[in-house]
N, C-alpha and C positions, 0 to 999 in steps of 0.2 A: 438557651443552648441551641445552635444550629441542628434544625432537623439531619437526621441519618435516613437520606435514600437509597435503596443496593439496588441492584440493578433491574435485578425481578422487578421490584416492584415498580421503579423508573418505567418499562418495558409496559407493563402491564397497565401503569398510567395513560402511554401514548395509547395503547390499543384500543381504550376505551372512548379517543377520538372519534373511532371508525366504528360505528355501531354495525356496520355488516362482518367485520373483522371475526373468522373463527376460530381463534390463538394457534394457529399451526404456523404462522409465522413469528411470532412471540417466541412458542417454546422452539423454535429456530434459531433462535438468539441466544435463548438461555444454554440452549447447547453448545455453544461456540464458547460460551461465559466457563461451561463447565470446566472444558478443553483445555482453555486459557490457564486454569485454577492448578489442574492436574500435568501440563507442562511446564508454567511456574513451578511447583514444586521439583521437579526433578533437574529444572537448570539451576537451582538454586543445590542442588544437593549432589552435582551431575559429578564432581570428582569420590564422592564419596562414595560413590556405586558403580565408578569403571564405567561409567558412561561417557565419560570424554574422549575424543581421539577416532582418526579413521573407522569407518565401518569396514571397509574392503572391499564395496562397491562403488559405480560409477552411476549418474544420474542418465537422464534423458538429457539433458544438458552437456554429458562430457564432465562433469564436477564429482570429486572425490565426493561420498558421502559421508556426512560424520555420524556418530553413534544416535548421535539426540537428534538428527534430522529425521531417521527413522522411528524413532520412537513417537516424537511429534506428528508423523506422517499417520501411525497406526492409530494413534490417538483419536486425531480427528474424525478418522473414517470409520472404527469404533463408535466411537460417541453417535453420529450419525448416519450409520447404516439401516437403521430399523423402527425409527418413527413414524415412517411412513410420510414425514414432512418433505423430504429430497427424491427427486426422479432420476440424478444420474449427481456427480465428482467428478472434481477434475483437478491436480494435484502437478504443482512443478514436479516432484519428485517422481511422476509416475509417468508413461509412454501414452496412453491411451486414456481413454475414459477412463472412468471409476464408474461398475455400474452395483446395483442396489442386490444385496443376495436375494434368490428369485424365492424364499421362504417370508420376506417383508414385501410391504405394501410400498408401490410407489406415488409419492406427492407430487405438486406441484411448481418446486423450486428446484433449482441448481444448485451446488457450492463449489467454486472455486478458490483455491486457496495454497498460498504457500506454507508451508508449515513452520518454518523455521529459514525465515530469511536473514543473512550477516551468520551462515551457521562457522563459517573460515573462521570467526573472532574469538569462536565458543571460547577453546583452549587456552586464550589471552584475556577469558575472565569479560570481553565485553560485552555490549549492549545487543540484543539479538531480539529478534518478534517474529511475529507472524501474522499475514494479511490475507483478509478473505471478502468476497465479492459473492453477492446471493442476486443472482436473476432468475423472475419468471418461466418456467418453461413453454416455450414454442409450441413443443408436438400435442399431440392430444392424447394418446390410445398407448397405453404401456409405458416402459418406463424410456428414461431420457435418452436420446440419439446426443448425438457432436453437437450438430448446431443448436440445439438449447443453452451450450455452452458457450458459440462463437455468435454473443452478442455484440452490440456497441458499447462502452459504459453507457452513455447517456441514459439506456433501457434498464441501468438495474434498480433494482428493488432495496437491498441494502449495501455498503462496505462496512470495512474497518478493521483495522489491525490493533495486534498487543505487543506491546513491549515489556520486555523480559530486563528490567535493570537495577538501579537502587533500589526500587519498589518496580511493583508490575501493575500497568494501567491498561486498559481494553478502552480504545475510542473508535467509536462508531458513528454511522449515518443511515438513516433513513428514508429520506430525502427532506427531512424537516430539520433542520440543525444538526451540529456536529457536537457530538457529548463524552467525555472522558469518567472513564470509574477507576478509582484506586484501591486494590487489592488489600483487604486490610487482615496479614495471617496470622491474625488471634483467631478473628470473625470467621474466618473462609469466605470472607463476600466481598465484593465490588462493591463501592462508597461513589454516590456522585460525587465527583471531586472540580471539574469541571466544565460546568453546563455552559451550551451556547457557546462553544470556541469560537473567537473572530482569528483571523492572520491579523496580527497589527499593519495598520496602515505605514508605519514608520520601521522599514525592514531594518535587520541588523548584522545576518550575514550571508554569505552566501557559498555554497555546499558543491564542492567538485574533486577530483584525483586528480592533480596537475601532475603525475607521474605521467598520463595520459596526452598532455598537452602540443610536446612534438608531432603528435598526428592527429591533432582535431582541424577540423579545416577554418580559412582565415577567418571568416567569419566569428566562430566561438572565439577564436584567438583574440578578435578585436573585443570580443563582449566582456571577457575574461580583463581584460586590462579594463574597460568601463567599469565592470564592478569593482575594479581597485583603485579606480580614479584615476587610471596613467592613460586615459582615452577617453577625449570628446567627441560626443554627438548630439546632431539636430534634434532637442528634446520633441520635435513634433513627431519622431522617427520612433515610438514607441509607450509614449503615453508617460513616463516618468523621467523627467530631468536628473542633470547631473547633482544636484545637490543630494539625492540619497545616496549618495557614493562619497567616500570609498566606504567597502563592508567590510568587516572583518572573514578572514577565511577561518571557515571549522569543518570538519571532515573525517568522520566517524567510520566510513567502510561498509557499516550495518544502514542498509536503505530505511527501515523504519525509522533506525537511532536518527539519522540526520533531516527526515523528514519531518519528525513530531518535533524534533525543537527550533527546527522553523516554522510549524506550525503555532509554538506558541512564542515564539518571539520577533517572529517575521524575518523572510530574506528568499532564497530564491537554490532550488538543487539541482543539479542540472547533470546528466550523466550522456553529454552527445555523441552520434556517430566521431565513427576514427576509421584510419585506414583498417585496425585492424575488423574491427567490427561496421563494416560502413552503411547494414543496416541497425544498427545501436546494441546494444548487449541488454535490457533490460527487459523483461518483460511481457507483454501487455495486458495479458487477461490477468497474470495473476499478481503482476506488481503494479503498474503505470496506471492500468484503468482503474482501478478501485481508490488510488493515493488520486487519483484526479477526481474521483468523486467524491471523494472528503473534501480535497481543496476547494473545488467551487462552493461547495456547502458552506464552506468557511470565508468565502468571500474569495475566493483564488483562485487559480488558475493551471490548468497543466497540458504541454503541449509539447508537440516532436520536434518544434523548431517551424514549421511550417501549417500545421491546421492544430485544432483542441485535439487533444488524445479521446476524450469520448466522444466524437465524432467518427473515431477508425474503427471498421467493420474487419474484425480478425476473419483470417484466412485459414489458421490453425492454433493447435491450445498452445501451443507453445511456439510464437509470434513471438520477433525481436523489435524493441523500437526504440530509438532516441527518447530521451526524458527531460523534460526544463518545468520546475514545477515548484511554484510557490506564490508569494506578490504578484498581484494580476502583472502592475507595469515594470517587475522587472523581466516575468515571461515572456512579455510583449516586445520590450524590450532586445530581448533574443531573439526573438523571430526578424525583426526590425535588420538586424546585424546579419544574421542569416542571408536574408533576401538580397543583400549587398554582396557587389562584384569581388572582385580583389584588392579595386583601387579604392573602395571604402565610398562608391557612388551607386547610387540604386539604378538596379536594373530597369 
């Protein structure tokens, strides 16, 4: 019979790498695991309790909120307000910091996190998660400032997001491999389900809103037809020839849903600048950097169209950016087309 590992113990396995390791990052994790457990159950149960449908408010964002976003949002910051392992939060749903109530100890990590990303689909029954990004803190002396928050990814410590769907899975990184657990609700526990995520080398489709498409600039335009085959280009112009082409198009609305199953069957998501949003709509701290530190971990890649996204030093927690992320060479790829004129001749 195949060994049953939950995630604790997964967790608790790695830590034991690190013999300096003093489990406040560990039970950092498990917190997240908990979260996970206890917002799974209520998306799963969310018409049955009036939890579906408008909240009545509007985000920091401008976005209506729905019922379960708040709830997921309270959740999180509950669970984590008083271990003492977190020095400051930081939350799409929220304007400002998240700071620690002044009756708990402050730690030495950050958590940044959306709580309930694709929450528009709730209502239509789809796939929905939530992504969280854990960096070291900067400051020294009390508890977290901003810039604890406005790191690079390349500097964080852990990612990883859940997905709320058939079943509920929590995959994460550490910077050592990318590892998937599947929620098993007899147990209440997270199952290694799958260890050591690669992206396959051999992509299969590729993830966009062509409702979008009249306003992307020519460049995406052209990339957009190479990944469907109806456009060639100099395969030295991006690291992957035209024979992985054409992909199938799939396009789920929920950034997590359409990310994980390009992460496990290979292809390429891609959410570019547009007129209307011409520095991009997505992101950075609390969706774009953390899905790019899983991607590389996994062998992949994730970029604005122009450098790595964990290379961009945020300027504030809620930073907009372009997103192309999957298949190192179909990223590359984009970038390649990007950097091209109008007339499809490099600058």
């Amino acid at each position: 019979m195949d060994q049953l590992i939950t995630i604790e113990r997964f967790i608790i396995d790695q830590e034991r790498e690190y013999p300096q390791a003093t489990g406040i990052f560990s039970r950092l994790l498990e917190d997240m695991a908990l979260a996970a457990k206890i917002i799974s159950r209520e998306t799963r149960r969310a018409g049955l309790t009036q939890i579906l449908g408008m909240a009545g408010r509007v985000n920091v964002q401008g976005e209506q909120q729905m019922k379960l976003d708040i709830f997921a949002n309270e959740t999180i910051i509950r669970i984590n307000s008083y271990g003492g392992r977190l020095a400051a939060m930081a939350s799409e749903e929220a304007d400002d910091l998240i700071h620690i109530p002044p009756e708990y100890a402050c730690g030495k990590y950050v958590l940044i996190f959306d709580p309930l990303d694709g929450s528009s689909n709730i209502d239509a029954n789809i796939s929905v998660g939530t992504i969280f990004a854990i960096h070291r803190r900067k400051s020294f002396d009390g508890c977290g400032v901003i810039e604890d928050c406005l790191q690079p990814g390349r500097t964080l410590a852990a990612a990883g997001y859940v997905i709320y769907g058939p079943s509920t899975m929590m995959v994460y990184t550490t910077g050592n491999g990318v590892h998937g657990f599947t929620l098993d609700p007899t147990l209440g526990e997270f199952l290694l389900s799958h260890p050591n995520i690669s992206i396959p080398a051999q992509p299969k489709y590729y993830s966009a809103n062509h409702s979008y498409e009249p306003h992307w600039t020519n460049g995406v335009q052209h990339y957009t037809r190479w990944l469907q085959g109806r456009e060639p280009m100099n395969p030295e112009k991006g690291g992957m020839d035209a024979s992985a082409c054409p992909l199938s198009a799939r396009y789920v609305g929920s950034l997590v849903a359409d990310f994980h199953r390009n992460l496990l069957e290979g292809g390429v998501y891609y959410y570019p600048a547009d007129t209307k949003f011409p520095q991009g709509k997505l992101r950075l701290t609390y969706e774009a950097a953390p899905l790019a530190f899983i991607a590389q971990q996994a062998g992949g890649y994730g970029s604005n169209g122009q450098q790595p996204i964990l290379d961009i030093h945020p300027r504030s927690l809620h930073e907009r950016t372009p997103l192309f992320i999957g298949n190192t060479g179909l990223v590359r790829k984009a970038e390649a087309f990007i950097a091209q004129d109008d007339n499809g001749t490099p600058k």
